[in-house]
N, C-alpha and C positions, 0 to 999 in steps of 0.2 A: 149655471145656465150658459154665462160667456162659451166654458169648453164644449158642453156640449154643439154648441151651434156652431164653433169652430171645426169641430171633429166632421159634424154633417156637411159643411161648404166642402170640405177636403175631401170626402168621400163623393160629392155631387162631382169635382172639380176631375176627379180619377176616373170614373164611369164616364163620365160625358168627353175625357181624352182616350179614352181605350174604344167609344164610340166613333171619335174621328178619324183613328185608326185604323181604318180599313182596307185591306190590302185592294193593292195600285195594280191594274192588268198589264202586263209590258207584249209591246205591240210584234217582239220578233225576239226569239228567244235561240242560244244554245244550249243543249243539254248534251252529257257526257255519257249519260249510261239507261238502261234501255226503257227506264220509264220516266215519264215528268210529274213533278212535284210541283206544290203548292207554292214551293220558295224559286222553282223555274220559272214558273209563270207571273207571280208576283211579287211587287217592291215593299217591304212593312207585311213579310209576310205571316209575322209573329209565332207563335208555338207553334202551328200548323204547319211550318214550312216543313218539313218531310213527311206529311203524307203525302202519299201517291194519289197522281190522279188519272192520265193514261198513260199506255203503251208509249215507248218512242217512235219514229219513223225507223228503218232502216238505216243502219252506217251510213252516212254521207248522204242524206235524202231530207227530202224537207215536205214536211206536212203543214196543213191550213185545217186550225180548230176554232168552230164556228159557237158564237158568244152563246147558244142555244148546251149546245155540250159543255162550256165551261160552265154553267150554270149548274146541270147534272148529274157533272163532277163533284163540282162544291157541295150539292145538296147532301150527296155521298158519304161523305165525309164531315157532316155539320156544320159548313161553312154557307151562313145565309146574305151575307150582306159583302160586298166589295164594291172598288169601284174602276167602273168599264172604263174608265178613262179614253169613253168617247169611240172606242172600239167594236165592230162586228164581228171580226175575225182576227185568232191569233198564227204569226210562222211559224213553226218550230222546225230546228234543222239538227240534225244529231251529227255530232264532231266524230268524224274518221281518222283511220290511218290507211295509208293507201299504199297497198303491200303490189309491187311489181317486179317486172325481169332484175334490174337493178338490186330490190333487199333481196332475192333470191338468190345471187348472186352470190349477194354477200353475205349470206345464209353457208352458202354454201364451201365459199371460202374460208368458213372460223370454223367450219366442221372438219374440215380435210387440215388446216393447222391444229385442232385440239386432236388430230392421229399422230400429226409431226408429218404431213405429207408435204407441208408449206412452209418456209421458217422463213424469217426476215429478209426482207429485200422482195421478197414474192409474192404475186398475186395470181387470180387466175382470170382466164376469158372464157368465158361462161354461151357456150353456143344452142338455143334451147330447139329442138327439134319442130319446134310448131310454135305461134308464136301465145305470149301467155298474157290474157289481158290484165288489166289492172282490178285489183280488188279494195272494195273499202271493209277493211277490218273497222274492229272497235279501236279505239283513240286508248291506248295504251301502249304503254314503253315497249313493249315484247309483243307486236300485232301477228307476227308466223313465228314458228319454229320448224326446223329440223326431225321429222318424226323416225326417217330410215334414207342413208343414203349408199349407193353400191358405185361405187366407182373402181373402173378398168385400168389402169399407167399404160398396159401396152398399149391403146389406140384411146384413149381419153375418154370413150364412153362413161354414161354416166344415167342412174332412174335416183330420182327422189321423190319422197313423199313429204307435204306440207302440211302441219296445223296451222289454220288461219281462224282466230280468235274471232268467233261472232257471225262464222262459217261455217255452216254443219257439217257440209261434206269435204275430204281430205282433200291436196289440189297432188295429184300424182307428174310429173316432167317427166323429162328426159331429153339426151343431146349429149354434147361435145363439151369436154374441157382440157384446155390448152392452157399449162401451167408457164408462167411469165416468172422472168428475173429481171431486177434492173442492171442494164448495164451502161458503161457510161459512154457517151456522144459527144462529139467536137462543135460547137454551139456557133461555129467560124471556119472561112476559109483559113490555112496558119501552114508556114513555109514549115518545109523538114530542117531540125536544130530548135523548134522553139520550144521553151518550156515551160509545160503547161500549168496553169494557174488554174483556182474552183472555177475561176468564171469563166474557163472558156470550156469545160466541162459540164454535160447535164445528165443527172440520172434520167434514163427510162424503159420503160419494158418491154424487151424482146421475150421472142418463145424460145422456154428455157434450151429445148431439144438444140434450137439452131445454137444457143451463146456454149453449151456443153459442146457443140462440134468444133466450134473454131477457139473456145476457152473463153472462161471471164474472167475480168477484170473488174476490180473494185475502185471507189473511187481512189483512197489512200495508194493504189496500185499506180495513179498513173499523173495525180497531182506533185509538181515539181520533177517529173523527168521531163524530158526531150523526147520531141516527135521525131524518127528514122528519118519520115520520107513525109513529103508536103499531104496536106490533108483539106477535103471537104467540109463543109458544113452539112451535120446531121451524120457523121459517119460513124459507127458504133469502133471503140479502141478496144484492140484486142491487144494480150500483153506482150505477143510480139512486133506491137506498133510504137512501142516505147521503150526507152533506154535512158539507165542513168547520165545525167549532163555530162559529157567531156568538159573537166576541169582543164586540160593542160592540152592544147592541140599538136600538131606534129610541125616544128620547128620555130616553135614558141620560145624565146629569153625568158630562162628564172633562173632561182639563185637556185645553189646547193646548201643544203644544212647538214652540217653534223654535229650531233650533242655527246657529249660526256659529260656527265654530273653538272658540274657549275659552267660546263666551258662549251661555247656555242664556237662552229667555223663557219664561214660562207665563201662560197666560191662563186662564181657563174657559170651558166651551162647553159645548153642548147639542146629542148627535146628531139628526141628521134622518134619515139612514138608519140599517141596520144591515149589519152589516162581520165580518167572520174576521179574522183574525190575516193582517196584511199585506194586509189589501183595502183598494181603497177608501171614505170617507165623506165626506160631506155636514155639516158640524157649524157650528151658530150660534156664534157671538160674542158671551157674553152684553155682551160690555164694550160693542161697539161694534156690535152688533146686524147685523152682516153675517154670511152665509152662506159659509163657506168650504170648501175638498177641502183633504181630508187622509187619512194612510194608517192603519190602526189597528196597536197598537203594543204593547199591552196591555188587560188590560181595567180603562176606564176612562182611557184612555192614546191621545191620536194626535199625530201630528206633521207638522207644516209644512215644504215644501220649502223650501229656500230662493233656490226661481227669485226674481227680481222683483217678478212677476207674484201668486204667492202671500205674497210679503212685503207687497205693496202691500194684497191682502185682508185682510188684518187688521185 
C-alpha cells in the first residue's frame, strides 16, 4: 500500500509540473528562416518547438502577430494552453543579409581572380552604370553569387548577372572596371639621399594602366635604398626614384685592403669616385700616389683583388 501511494504522489507531482509548463509568449522575436515556430515564439517550448506556425515577414522586415492569431496557430497544431504573458501582440522581425554595390564588388573581384585576371596585390574599382540599391537577402553566409559575368580589358566594360538568395528574380548590372595595383607612396616630406625605411612607405592603389606606364615598384623594391631627388608626401615611387645607398662618396678617407690566404695589408686611400656597397671605385694611394680600382666593402672600407695586375697598382 506505502508503494503504491508513493508511485501515485509521483505521478500526481509529474502531471501537475508538465501542467505548469506551459509555454511562455516572448514579446519580440528573431527568426532566421522563412517560417516561425513554436520554439520562436515561445520560452519552455517543449516537444512542440518545431512545429510551424506562420509564414515569416520578408528579409529584414518586421511583422505584428496579434494574440487572436497566435491562438489559431496553436489550435492548429494541438497546442491549447500557454501563457500570454500579459501580451496582445507579438514582433517578429526576420534577420537579413544586405547584399549592396560593396559585396557586388567583391563578388566581382574573386570572380575575375579565380580567371587569374587579378593576382596579388590587386583589386578592382567597380563603377556601376546606374546606381544599385541595397537588397535584403536571407541571413546566410553565401546571400549573392556570381551567376555570368563578361568582362572587356580593352576599355573595362563589364554585364553581370546576380543570384540573391531569397530573391526570385536575377539582379542583371553593368559598368566599368578599373583594375588597381598597390603601389608604394612616400608617407613624408624626405630630402634626396634618405634611405627609406617601411615606415616612411605605404602601400596603396593606383590604376594598374597608369603604375604599368611609368613602372611598379614593390615595396621590397624600394625599402633601404636612397631617394635620387627630395620627395612629397603621398608621392607614388617609381623604380627610377631610387637607388642603392652610396656606401663610399667622392673624396671620402678609407683604407685599402688586400688579402692573400692568411695575410691581410692596409694602406690608406682617397676615393675618387663614389660607390654602393659592392660596386666599383676608383681610389688614390695616398702612399704611393697611384690611382687604383677596388670594390667597396664597407663604409670607409675597399678591397684589392688579388689579380697581379691589381697587386702591381699599388
Amino acid at each position: 500500500m506505502i508503494l503504491r501511494s508513493a508511485i501515485a504522489t509521483i505521478t500526481t507531482l509529474l502531471f501537475t509540473s508538465v501542467a505548469w509548463a506551459n509555454p511562455v509568449l516572448k514579446s519580440d522575436i528573431l527568426v532566421n528562416n522563412s517560417v516561425v515556430t513554436v520554439g520562436d515564439m515561445f520560452d519552455d517550448a517543449g516537444v512542440s518547438a518545431e512545429q510551424a506556425l506562420f509564414r515569416a515577414p520578408k528579409p529584414g522586415t518586421t511583422g505584428v502577430v496579434s494574440l487572436s492569431d497566435v491562438n489559431a496557430a496553436l489550435a492548429r497544431v494541438g497546442i491549447v494552453a500557454f501563457n500570454a504573458n500579459g501580451l496582445n501582440t507579438v514582433r517578429v522581425t526576420r534577420a537579413a543579409s544586405v547584399v549592396d554595390e560593396e559585396l557586388l564588388s567583391n563578388l566581382i573581384a574573386q570572380d575575375l581572380a579565380s580567371r587569374g585576371i587579378i593576382s596579388s596585390g590587386m583589386s578592382v574599382d567597380t563603377l556601376f552604370s546606374r546606381p544599385i540599391p541595397a537588397f535584403n537577402a536571407e541571413a546566410v553566409a553565401t546571400p549573392a553569387t556570381v551567376v555570368s559575368l563578361r568582362y572587356l580589358p580593352g576599355n573595362g566594360a563589364f554585364t553581370a548577372r546576380f543570384a540573391i538568395v531569397g530573391v526570385d528574380q536575377p539582379l542583371d548590372v553593368s559598368g566599368t572596371i578599373e583594375l588597381m595595383i598597390d603601389a608604394p607612396h612616400i608617407t613624408a616630406n624626405l630630402a634626396a639621399g634618405t634611405i627609406l625605411s617601411a615606415e616612411n612607405v605605404q602601400m596603396r592603389p593606383v590604376p594598374l594602366r597608369f603604375a604599368e606606364s611609368t613602372g611598379v615598384a614593390q615595396l621590397a623594391d624600394v625599402v633601404g635604398k636612397s631617394l635620387i631627388r627630395q620627395s612629397r608626401e603621398g608621392m607614388m615611387l617609381k623604380p627610377a626614384d631610387v637607388a642603392i645607398p652610396q656606401m663610399i662618396a667622392k673624396n671620402d678617407l678609407v683604407t685599402i685592403y688586400f688579402r692573400q690566404g692568411p695575410m691581410t695589408l692596409t694602406v690608406k686611400g682617397q676615393a675618387i669616385t663614389s660607390a654602393a656597397s659592392g660596386g666599383p671605385v676608383q681610389v688614390l694611394n695616398l702612399m704611393s700616389r697611384r690611382v687604383i680600382s677596388a670594390t667597396a666593402i664597407a663604409a670607409g672600407a675597399v678591397e684589392v683583388s688579388a689579380d697581379p695586375l691589381s697587386v702591381a697598382g699599388l
